[in-house]
MIGUBA-386208 format. One record per residue (C-alpha): residue in one letter; x, y negated, z negated. Coordinates in steps of 0.02 Angstrom, whole numbers, plus 50000, padded with zeros to 5 digits. Each point is the difference from the previous one (the first is absolute). Example, Ala and Ser with C-alpha at 12.3 -4.5 7.8 and 13.67 -1.06 7.14 Angstrom:
['A', [50615, 50225, 49610]]
['S', [50069, 49828, 50033]]
END
This chain:
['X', [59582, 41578, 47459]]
['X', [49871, 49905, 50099]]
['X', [49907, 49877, 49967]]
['X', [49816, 50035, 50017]]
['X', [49873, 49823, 50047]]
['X', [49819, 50052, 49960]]
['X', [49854, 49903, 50028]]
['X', [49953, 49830, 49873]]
['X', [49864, 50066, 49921]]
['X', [49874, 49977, 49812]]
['X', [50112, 50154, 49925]]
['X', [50161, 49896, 50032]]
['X', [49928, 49851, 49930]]
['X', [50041, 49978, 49816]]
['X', [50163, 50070, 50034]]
['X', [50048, 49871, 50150]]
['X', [49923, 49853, 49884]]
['X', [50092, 50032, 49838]]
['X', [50178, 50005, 50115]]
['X', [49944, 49858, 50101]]
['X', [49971, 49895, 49842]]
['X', [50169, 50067, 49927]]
['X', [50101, 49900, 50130]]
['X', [49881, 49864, 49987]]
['X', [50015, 49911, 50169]]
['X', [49924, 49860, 50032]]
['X', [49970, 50044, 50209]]
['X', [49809, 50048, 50054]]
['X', [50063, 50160, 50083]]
['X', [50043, 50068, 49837]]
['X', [49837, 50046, 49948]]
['X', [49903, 50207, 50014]]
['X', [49841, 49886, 50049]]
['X', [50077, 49906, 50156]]
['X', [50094, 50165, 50068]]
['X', [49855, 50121, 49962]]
['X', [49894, 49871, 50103]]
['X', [50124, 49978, 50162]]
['X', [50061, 50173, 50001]]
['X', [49876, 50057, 50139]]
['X', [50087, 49857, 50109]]
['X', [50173, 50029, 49985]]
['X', [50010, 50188, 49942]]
['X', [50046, 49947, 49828]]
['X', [50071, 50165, 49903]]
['X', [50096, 50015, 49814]]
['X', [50147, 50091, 49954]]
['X', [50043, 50044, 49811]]
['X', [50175, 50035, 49932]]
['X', [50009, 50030, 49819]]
['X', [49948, 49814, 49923]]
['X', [49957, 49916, 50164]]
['X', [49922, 49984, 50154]]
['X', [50035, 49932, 50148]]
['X', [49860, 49950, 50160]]
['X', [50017, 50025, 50169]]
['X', [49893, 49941, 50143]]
['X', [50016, 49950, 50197]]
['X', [50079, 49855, 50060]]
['X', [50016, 49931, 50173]]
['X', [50177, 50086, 50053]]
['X', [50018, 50149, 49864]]
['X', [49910, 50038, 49821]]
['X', [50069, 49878, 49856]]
['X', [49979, 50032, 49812]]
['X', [49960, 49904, 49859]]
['X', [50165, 49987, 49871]]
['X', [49997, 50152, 49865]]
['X', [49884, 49930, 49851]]
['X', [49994, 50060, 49813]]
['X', [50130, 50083, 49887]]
['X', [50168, 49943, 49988]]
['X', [50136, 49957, 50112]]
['X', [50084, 50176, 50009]]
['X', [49790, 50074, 50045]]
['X', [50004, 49849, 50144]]
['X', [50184, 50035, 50064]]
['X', [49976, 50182, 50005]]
['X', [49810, 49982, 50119]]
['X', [50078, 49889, 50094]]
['X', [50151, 50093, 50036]]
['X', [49887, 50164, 50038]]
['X', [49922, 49862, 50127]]
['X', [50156, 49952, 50065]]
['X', [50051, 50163, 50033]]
['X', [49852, 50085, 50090]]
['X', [49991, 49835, 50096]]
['X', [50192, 50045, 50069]]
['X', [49962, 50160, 50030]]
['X', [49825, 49978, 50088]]
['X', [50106, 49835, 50118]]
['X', [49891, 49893, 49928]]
['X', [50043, 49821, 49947]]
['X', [49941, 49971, 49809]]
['X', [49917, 49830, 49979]]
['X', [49924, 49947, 49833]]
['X', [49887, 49856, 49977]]
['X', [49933, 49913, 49928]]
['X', [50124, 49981, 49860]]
['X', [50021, 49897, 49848]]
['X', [50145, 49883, 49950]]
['X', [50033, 50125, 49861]]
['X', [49988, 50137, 50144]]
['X', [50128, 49902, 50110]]
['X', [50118, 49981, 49841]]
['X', [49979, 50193, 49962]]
['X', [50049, 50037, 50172]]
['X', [50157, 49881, 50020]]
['X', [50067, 50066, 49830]]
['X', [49980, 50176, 50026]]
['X', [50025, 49999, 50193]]
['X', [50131, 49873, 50050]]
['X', [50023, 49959, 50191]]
['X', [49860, 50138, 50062]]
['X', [49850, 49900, 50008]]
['X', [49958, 49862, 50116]]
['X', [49861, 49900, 49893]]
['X', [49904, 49851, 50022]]
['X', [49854, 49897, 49948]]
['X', [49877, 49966, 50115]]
['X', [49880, 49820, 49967]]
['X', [49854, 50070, 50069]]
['X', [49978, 50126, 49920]]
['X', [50032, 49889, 49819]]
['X', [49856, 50020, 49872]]
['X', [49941, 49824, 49929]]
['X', [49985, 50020, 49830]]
['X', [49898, 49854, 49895]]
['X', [49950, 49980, 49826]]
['X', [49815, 50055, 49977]]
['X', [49954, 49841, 49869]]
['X', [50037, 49892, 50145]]
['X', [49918, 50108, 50137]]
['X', [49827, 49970, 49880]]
['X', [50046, 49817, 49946]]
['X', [50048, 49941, 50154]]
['X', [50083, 49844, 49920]]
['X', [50076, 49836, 50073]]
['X', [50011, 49888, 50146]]
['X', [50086, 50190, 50120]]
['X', [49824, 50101, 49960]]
['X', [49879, 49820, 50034]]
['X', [49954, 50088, 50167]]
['X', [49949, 50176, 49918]]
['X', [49890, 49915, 49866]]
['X', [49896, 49893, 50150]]
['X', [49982, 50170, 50078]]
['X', [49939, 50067, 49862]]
['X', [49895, 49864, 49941]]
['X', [49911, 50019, 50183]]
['X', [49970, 50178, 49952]]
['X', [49921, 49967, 49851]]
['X', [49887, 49843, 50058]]
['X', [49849, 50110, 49998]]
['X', [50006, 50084, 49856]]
['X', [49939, 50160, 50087]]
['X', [50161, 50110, 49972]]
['X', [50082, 50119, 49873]]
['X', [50131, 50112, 49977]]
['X', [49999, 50185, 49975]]
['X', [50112, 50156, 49963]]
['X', [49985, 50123, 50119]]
['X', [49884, 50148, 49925]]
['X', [49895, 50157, 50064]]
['X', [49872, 49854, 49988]]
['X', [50043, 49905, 50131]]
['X', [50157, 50103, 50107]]
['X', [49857, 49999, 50150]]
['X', [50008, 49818, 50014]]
['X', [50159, 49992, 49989]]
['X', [50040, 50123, 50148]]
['X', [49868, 49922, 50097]]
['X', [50070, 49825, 50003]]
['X', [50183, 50099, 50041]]
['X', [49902, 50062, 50142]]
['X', [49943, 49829, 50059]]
['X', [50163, 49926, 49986]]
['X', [50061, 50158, 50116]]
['X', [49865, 49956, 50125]]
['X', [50037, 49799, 50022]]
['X', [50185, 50069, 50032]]
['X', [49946, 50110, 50157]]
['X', [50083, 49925, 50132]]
['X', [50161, 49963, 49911]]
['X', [50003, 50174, 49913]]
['X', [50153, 50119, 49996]]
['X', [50105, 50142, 49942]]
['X', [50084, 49905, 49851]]
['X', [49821, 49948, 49962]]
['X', [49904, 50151, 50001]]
['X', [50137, 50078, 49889]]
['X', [49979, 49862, 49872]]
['X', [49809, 49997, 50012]]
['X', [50010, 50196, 49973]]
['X', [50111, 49997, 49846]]
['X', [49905, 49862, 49941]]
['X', [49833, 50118, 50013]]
['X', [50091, 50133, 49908]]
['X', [50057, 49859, 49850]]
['X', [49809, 49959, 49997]]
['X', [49926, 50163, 50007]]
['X', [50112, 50093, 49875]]
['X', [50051, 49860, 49893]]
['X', [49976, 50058, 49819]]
['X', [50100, 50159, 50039]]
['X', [50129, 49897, 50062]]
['X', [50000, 49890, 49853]]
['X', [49962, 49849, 50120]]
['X', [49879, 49862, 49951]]
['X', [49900, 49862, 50104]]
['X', [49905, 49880, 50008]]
['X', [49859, 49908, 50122]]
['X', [49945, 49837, 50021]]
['X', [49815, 49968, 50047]]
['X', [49918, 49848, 50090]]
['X', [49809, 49989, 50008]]
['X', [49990, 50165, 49937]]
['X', [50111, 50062, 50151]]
['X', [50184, 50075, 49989]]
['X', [50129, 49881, 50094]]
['X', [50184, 50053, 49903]]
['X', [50076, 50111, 49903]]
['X', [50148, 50074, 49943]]
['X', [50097, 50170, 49922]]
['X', [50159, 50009, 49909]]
['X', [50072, 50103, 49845]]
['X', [50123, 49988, 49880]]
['X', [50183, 50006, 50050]]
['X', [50102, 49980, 49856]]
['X', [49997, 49943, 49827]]
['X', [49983, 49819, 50057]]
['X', [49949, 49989, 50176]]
['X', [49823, 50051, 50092]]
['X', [49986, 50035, 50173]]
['X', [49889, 49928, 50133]]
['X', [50008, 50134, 50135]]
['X', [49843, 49941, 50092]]
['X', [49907, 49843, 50014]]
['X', [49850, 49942, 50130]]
['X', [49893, 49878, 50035]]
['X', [49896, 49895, 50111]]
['X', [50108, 49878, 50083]]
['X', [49837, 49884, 50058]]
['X', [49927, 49991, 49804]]
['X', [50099, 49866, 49943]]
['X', [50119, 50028, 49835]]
['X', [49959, 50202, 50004]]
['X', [50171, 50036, 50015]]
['X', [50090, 49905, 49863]]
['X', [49820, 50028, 49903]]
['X', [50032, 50190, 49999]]
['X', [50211, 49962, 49991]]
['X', [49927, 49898, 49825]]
['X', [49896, 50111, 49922]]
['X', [50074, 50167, 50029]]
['X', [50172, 49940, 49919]]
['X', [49870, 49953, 49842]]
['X', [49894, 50139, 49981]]
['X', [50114, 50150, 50065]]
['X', [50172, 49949, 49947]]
['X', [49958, 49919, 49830]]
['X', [50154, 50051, 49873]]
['X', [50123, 49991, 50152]]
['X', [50157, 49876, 50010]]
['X', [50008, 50031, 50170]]
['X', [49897, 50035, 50203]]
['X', [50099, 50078, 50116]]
['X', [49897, 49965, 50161]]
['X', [50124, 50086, 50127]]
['X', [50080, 49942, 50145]]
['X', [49952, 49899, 50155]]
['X', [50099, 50132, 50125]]
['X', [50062, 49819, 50085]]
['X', [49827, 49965, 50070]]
['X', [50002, 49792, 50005]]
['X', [49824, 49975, 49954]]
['X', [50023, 50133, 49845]]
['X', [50151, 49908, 49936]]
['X', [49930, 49842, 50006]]
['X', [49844, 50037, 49896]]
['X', [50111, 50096, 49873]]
['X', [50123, 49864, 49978]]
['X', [49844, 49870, 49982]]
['X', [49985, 50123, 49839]]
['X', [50164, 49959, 49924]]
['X', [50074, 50148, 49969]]
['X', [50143, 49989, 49853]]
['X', [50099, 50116, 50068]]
['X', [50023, 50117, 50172]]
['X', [50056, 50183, 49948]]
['X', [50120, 50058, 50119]]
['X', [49990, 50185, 50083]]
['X', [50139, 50060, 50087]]
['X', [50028, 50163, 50125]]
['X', [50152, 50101, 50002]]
['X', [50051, 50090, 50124]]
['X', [50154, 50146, 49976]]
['X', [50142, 49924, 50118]]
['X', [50174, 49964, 50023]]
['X', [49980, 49824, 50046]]
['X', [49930, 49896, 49831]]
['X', [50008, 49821, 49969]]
['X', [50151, 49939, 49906]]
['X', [49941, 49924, 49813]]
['X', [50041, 49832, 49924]]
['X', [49996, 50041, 49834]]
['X', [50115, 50143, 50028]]
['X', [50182, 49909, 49927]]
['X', [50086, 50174, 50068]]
['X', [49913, 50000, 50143]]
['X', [50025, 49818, 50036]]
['X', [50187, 50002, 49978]]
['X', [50009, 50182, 50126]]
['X', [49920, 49884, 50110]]
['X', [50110, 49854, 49995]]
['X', [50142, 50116, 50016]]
['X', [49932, 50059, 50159]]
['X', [49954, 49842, 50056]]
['X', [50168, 49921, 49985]]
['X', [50102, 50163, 50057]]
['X', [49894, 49957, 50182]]
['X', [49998, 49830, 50001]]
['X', [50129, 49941, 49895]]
['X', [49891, 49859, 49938]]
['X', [50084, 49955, 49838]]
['X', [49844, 49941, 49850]]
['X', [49856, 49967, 50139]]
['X', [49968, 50198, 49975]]
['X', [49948, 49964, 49819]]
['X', [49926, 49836, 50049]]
['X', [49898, 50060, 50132]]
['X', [49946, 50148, 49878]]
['X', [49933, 49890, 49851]]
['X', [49911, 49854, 50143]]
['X', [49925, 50120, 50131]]
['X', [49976, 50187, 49946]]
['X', [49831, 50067, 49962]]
['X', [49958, 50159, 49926]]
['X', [49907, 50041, 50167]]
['X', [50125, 49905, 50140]]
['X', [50146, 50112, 50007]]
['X', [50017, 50154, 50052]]
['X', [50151, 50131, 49949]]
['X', [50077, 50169, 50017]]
['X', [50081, 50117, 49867]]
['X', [50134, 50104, 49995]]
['X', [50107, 50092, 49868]]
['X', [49919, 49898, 49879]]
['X', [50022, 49827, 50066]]
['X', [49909, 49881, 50144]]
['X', [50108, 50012, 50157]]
['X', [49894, 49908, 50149]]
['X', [49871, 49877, 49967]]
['X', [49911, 49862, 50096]]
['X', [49885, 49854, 49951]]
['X', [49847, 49950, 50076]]
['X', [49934, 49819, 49964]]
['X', [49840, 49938, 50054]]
['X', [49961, 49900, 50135]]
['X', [49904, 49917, 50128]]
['X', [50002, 50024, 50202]]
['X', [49934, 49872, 50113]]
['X', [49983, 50014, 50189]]
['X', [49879, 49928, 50116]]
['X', [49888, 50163, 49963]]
['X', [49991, 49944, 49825]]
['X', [50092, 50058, 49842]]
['X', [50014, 50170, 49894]]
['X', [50080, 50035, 49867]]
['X', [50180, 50074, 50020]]
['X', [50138, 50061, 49887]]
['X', [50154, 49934, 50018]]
['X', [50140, 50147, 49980]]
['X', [50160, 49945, 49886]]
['X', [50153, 50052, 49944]]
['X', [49994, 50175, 50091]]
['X', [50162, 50075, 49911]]
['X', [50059, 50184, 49991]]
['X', [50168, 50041, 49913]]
['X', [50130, 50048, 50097]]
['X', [50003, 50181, 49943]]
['X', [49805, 50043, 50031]]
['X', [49990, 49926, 50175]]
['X', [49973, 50119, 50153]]
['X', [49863, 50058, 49897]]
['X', [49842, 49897, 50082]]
['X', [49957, 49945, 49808]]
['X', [49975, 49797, 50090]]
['X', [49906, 50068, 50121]]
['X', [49876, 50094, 49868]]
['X', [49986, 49843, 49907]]
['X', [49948, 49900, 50141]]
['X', [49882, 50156, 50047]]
['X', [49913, 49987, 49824]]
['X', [49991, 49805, 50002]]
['X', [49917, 50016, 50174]]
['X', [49878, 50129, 49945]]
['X', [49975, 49924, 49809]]
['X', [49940, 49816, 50034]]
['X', [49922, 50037, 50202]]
['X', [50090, 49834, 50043]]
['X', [50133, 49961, 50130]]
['X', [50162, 49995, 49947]]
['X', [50132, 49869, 50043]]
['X', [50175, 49987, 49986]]
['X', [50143, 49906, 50054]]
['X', [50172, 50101, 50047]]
['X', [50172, 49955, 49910]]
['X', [50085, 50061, 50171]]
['X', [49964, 50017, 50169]]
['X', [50018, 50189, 49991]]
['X', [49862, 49999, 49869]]
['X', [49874, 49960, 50147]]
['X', [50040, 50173, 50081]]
['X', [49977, 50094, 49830]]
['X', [49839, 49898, 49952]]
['X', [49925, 50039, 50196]]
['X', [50008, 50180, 49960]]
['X', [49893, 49987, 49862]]
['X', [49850, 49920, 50104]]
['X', [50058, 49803, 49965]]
['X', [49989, 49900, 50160]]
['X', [50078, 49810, 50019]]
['X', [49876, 49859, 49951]]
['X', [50151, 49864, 49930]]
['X', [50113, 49888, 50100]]
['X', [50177, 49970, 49948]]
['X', [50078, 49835, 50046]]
['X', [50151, 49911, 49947]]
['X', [49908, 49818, 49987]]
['X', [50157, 49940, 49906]]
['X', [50098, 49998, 50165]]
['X', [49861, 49871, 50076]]
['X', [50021, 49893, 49840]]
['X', [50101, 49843, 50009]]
['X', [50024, 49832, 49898]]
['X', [49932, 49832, 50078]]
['X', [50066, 49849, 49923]]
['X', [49947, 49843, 49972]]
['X', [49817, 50038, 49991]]
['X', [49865, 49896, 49901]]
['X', [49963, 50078, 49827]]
['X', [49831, 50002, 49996]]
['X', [49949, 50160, 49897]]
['X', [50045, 50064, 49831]]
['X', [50021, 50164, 49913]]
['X', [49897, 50092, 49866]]
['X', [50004, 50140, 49886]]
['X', [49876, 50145, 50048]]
['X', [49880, 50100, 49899]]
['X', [49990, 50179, 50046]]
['X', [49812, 49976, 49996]]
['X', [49997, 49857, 50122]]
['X', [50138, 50044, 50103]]
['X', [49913, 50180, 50037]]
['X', [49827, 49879, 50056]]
['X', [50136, 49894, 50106]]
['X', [50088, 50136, 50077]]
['X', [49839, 50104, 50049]]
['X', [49916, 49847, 50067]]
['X', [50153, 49965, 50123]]
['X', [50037, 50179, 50053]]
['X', [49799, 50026, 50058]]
['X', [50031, 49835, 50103]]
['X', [50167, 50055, 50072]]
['X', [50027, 50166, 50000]]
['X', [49927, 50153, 50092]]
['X', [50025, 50121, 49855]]
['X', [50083, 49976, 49826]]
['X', [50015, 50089, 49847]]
['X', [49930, 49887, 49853]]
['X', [50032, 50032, 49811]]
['X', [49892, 49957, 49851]]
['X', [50071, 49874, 49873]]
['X', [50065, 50136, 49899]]
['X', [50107, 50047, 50128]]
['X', [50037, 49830, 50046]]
['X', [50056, 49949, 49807]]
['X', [50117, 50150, 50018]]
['X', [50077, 49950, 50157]]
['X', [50037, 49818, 49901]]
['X', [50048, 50054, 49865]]
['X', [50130, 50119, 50118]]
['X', [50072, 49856, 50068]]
['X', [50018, 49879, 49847]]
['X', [50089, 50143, 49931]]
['X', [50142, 49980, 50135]]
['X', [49996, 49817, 49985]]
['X', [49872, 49959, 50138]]
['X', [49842, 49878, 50008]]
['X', [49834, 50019, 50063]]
['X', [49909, 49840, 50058]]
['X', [49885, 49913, 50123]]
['X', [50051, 49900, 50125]]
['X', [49887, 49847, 50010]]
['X', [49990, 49858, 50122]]
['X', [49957, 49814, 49906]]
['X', [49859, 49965, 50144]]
['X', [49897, 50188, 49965]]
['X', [50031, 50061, 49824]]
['X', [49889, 50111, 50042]]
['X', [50097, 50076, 50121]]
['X', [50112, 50133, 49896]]
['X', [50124, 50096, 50108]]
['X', [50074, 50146, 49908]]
['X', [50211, 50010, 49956]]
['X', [50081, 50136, 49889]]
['X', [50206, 49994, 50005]]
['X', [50161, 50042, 49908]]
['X', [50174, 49996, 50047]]
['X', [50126, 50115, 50014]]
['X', [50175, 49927, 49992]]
['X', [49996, 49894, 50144]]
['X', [49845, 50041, 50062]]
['X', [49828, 49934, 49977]]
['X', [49905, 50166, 50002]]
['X', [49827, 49954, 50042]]
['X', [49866, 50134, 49946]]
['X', [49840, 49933, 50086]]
['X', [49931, 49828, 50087]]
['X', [49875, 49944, 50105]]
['X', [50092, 49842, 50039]]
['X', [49992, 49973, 50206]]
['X', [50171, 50007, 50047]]
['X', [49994, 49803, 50050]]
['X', [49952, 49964, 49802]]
['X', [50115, 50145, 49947]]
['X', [50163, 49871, 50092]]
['X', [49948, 49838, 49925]]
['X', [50016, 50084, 49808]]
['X', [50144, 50115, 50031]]
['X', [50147, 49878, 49981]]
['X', [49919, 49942, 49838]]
['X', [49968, 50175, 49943]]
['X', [50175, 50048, 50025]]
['X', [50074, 49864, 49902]]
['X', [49895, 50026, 49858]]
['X', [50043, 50181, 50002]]
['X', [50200, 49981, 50052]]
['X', [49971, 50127, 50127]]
['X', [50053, 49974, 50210]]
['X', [49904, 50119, 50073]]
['X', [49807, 50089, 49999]]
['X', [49962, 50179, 50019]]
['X', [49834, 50047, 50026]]
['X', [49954, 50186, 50046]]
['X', [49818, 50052, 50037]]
['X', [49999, 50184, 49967]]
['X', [49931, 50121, 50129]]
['X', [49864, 50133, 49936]]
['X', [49886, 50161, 50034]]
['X', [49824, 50063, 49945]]
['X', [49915, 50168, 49991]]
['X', [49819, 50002, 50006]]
['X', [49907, 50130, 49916]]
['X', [49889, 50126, 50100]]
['X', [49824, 49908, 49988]]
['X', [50114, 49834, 50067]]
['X', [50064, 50088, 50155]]
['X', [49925, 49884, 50104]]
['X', [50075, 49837, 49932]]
['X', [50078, 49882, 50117]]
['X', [50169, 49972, 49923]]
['X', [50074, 49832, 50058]]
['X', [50191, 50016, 50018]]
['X', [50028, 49845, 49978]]
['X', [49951, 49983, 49817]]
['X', [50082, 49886, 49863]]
['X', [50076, 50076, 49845]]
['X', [50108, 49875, 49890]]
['X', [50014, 49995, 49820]]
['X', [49992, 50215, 50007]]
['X', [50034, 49971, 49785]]
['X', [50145, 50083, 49996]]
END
């Protein structure tokens, strides 16, 4: 059997609406309106299999389809599993999107380890609840109700439902806004403005409504949504004016009051990470963001922390590599994410994993975004088989960022070069230049640190000192304490009596005899005058302090990056 995807067209219509409300998803792509009015743009077709359907249309790399929707599971499991297999056989790679959190469950219960899934922010709806959308109440909306209020000085406006009446006007003032766009027009635009035109022009056999706003008698906003479920209405389009004052949250007003009265709910989609977007539908207050995630059919997935078998498999395989006693679980319940570490299967079980925190690099060409690669573990029996080396692949390719790592061994840097990593981190032994001077003036004092103001401290001093750095957000930094407190250590500032204001940074523990030092940015001259106290207080005769070596590969578009090599990567968090 094949599957067979058809055109979206008006005979498909009641059928694709009843399963579509079935399932009763709260995401704007899940509607027979939205498709049937996008389809010309990205070849939008529909496939039925008994009780559901699935869609397919064009994405940038290969086709992606929608998840199965209606019937029940066993209808869903069996089109997607017709899907799965024509994909296979055709080389292609299946990726669905968007999908649901109830999609994402379906797909981890019923598919274990085969699907690498995650959620992706831009692409978020913003849900809000309609009575305040026409309210606007409280000190957060003050700035919508002037806007408004501006609108309205006049008392030359009104509000009206899109009809046969007045469609003409309607498409006119589209055509206008089109026009003042000319020089900044563009694919994505034209593409919106034409499904847009198709929402307008066919709109009661789409079950869409909208609704204008006039000033003076002309047409400056309006806006066309529909139903999407049983408590939510769509906004799929909304335009306006930007030079008549208030239009916007005029129309934003008095569409969710006239065309989604009896709804709980406005789903006005997502801001596809455009800053400008986001801001204005934040300043709405959105009570919730609904999450859509893409899956993609692969052997590399990201490990899950609510997963108590799959947590302990991967404890297990942390410790048989690193032998790291309870920090496996620790590190597990402080630092994973459902969407920072990556993992393998096998017979049943994860056997290689690696994590990737987030983090910042800083050169003299300015900083990016990196990932930091962690924990890169195989079990014994599974390696030979390049399954590291495919989960550093799909990091690379999944988040665009560089990578960067710091090698346990010196061999490591061989094995790492192959994969495209080049060196951008100094080692040093500074312990060995360490030494007590005695009988110095105390005239400084230590202090407990806050993760928050110890990762403002630390990235202050490293853009004055240092010619490229990796710097961590507090969350990373809290971790990193609360590592070391664990094994007895402190984290402090170091601060002189005559400039308080002059924090230096100092994160230690010992080790038998040894003051293990874990980072400063004490000058070696300060660093003498404390040591001999520091080593009393702590019983220890001795400091150790290692500054690990590192690489970095750069993604594709980054080719050109000038990598410093010699970079600064303490406190790696592990």
């Amino acid at each position: 059997m094949v599957l067979t995807f058809s055109d979206l067209t008006y005979e498909t219509k009641d059928w694709v609406t009843r399963k579509l409300k079935e399932d009763g998803r709260a995401l704007c792509e899940y509607s027979f309106a939205s498709n049937y009015a996008w389809s010309p743009y990205f070849a939008l077709r529909l496939a039925r299999l008994g009780e559901s359907g699935i869609f397919r249309y064009m994405g940038e790399k290969h086709d992606l389809y929608s998840f199965p929707f209606g019937g029940g599971d066993q209808d869903k499991q069996a089109l997607l599993e017709q899907v799965m297999k024509q994909c296979e056989e055709e080389g292609e790679t299946l990726e669905l999107s968007p999908l649901a959190q109830k999609d994402y469950d379906f797909l981890r219960r019923h598919y274990p380890g085969q699907f690498l899934m995650a959620a992706n922010r831009d692409m978020s709806d913003y849900i809000y609840e309609r009575e305040k959308l026409v309210k606007l109440p409280g000190k957060k909306y003050h700035g919508k109700r002037n806007h408004i209020a501006r609108f309205m000085d006049a008392d030359d406006w009104c509000y009206e439902a899109i009809t046969d009446e007045n469609r003409a006007d309607a498409k006119e003032m589209m055509d206008e806004w089109k026009n003042r766009r000319a020089d900044a027009w563009n694919v994505e635009l034209e593409q919106e403005f034409g499904a847009m035109t198709t929402a307008l022009l066919e709109m009661e056999q789409l079950g869409m409504v909208g609704g204008l706003l006039r000033k003076a008698g002309r047409v400056v906003a309006l806006s066309i949504g529909e139903p999407l479920n049983e408590d939510t209405f769509v906004v799929h389009y909304e335009k306006a004016f930007a030079d008549v004052q208030g239009a916007y949250p005029m129309i934003n007003q008095q569409f969710a009051e006239h065309a989604a009265e009896g709804y709980t709910f406005i789903d006005r989609e997502e801001d596809t990470g455009d800053p400008g977007l986001r801001k204005a539908k934040l300043s709405y207050q959105p009570c919730r963001l609904e999450k859509k995630y893409t899956a993609i059919k692969s052997e590399v997935v990201f490990a899950h922390p609510e997963d108590e078998q799959m947590m302990a498999e991967l404890c297990s395989l942390w410790n048989t590599c690193f032998d790291d006693g309870d920090f496996a679980e620790f590190y597990m319940k402080h630092r994973l994410t459902d969407d920072n570490m990556l993992v393998i299967h096998r017979d049943g079980k994860p056997v290689s994993m690696a994590s990737f925190l987030p983090a910042v690099y800083y050169t003299k060409n300015g900083a990016i975004p990196v990932r930091y690669v962690y924990a890169v573990a195989t079990l014994p029996e599974y390696r030979r088989q390049g399954l590291a080396q495919k989960i550093i692949a799909c990091g690379s390719e999944l988040w665009d960022e560089p990578l960067v790592l710091s090698p346990a061994d010196a061999h490591l840097y061989q094995y790492y070069g192959k994969m495209g990593f080049v060196c951008a981190f100094r080692s040093e032994h500074a312990g060995e230049r360490l030494f007590p001077l005695k009988n110095c003036c105390w005239n400084f004092h230590l202090e407990e640190a806050t993760p928050e103001e110890y990762a403002s401290v630390r990235l202050q001093l490293l853009k004055e000192r240092k010619v490229a750095f990796i710097s961590w957000d507090e969350q990373a930094i809290d971790f990193a304490f609360a590592a070391n407190e664990r094994e007895g250590g402190r984290n402090l500032f170091f601060v002189p009596d005559a400039a308080p204001d002059k924090k230096e940074l100092l994160m230690y523990t010992t080790e038998g005899e040894e003051l293990v030092l874990i980072e400063t940015t004490l000058q070696e001259e300060v660093w003498s005058r404390l040591l001999p106290e520091l080593l009393a207080e702590t019983g220890t005769k001795r400091v150790r302090y290692e500054i690990p070596g590192g690489m970095i590969l750069l993604p594709e578009r980054l080719a050109g990056f000038e990598v410093p090599g010699d970079g600064y990567l303490n406190l790696t968090l592990g």
